[in-house]
N, C-alpha and C positions, 0 to 999 in steps of 0.2 A: 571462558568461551567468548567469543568475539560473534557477536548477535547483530541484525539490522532489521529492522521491520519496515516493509513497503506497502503504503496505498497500492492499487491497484488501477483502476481506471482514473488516466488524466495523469499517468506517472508510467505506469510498467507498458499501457495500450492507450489507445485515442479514447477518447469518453466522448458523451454523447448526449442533451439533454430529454434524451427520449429515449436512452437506457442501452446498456449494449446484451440485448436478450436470442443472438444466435453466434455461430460460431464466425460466421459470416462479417460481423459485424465488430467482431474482436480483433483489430490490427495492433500489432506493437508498435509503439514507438518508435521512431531511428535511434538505434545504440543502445536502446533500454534493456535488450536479452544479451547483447553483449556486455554490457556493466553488470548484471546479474549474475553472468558467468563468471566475471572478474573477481567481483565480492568473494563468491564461491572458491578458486581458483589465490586467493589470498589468505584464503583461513576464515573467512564467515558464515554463520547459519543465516537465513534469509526466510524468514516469515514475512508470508502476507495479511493483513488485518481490511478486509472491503466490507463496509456496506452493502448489499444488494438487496435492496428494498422492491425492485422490482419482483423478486419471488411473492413478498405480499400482495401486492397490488395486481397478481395474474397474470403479469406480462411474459413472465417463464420462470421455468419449472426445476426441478432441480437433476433432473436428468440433461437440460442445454446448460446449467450453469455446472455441472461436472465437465460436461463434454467442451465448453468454454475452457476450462481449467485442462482436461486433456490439451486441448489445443498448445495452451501456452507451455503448460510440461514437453510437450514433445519437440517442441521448437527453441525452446532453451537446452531438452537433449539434443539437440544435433549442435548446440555451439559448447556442447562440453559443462552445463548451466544444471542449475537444478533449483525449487525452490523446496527448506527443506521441513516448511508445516504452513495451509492456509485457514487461515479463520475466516469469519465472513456470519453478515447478522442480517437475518433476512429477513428483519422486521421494519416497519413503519415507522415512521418518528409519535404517531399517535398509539404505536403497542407501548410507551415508553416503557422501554427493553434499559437493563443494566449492559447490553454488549454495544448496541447503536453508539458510533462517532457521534457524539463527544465523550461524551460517557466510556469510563477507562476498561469495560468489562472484558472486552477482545486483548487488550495490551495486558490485563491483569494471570487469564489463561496462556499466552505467549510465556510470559515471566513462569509462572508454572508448570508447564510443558517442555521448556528448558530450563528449570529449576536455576533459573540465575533474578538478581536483582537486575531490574531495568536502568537504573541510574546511570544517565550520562547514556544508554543505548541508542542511536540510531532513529529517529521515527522518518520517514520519508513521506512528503503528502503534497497534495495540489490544493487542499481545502484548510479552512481554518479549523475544521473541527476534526479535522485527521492531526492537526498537532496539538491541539486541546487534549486530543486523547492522550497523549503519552508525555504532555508536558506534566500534568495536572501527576506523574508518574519518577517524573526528574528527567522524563527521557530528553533527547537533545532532538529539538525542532528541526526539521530541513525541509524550506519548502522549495517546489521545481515551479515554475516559470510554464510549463507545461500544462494542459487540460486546464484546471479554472484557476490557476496559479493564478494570472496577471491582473485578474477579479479579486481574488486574495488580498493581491499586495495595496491595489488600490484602494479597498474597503479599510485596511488594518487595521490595529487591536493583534498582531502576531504576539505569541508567547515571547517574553523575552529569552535574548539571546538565539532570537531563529535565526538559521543561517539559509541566503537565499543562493541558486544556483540556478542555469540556465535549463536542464534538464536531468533526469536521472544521470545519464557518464559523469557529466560536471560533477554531478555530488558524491557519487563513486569514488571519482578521482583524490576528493578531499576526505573522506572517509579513510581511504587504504593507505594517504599517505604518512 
């Protein structure tokens, strides 16, 4: 099975350092539903692994972070798209939680929920601890340029062998080929 796992905000939508807690506020990126559809459309499953800490911290609930997630479901159905499992850890970096980026717990239930080894799989992310999570796993780093990507690359310490691209299509592109 041909697997890919994507961040979320800062890769699939615009991010926000004040959280993206209405539906309102959850824009896709240009070309990022249509690379998703692709992925799909080429033979891949497509998990997402996000953070959303702001569940903890009160800023919203899991009733707008479903209906966030409706949103992007139905707008990747109308391009023929689908994502086809999301995880998501909606703890604080102070619950230190086994699923919280960096920590592998979300890439670990991926791997078990599609009963495949993650080796060499796909991780897609804007932040260093979105590839931490799935290197520390053998997965293959890709980070996008996109949401705090350019922060990223300037700070580095990337996992070795990260492969950098300008946005999700870019790394798509290199993925299906």
């Amino acid at each position: 099975m041909k697997l890919v796992v994507l961040d979320r905000d800062g890769v699939i939508n615009l991010d926000s350092v004040h959280f993206i807690k209405s539906t309102n506020e959850w824009i896709p990126i240009s070309g990022s539903l249509e690379a998703i559809a692709l992925l799909n459309q080429s033979g891949y499953r497509v998990a997402i692994a996000t953070n959303q800490s702001g569940i903890s911290r009160g800023l919203f609930d899991m009733v707008m972070l479903n209906a966030i997630h409706d949103k992007m479901h139905r707008a990747l159905g109308q391009l023929g798209g689908r994502i086809d499992a999301m995880f998501y850890c909606p703890h604080s970096a102070e619950d230190n939680c086994a699923c919280r980026k960096p920590k592998p717990g979300m890439m670990e239930e991926i791997g078990k929920r599609f009963g495949v080894d993650l080796t060499g799989v796909p991780i897609v992310g804007d932040s260093l601890r979105d590839l931490q999570a799935g290197a520390v796993l053998g997965m293959q780093p890709i980070l996008v340029r996109t949401g705090k990507g350019e922060e990223t690359i300037a700070a580095g310490g990337l996992p070795e062998g990260t492969l950098i691209f300008a946005n999700l299509a870019e790394a798509v592109q290199h993925i299906i080929s």
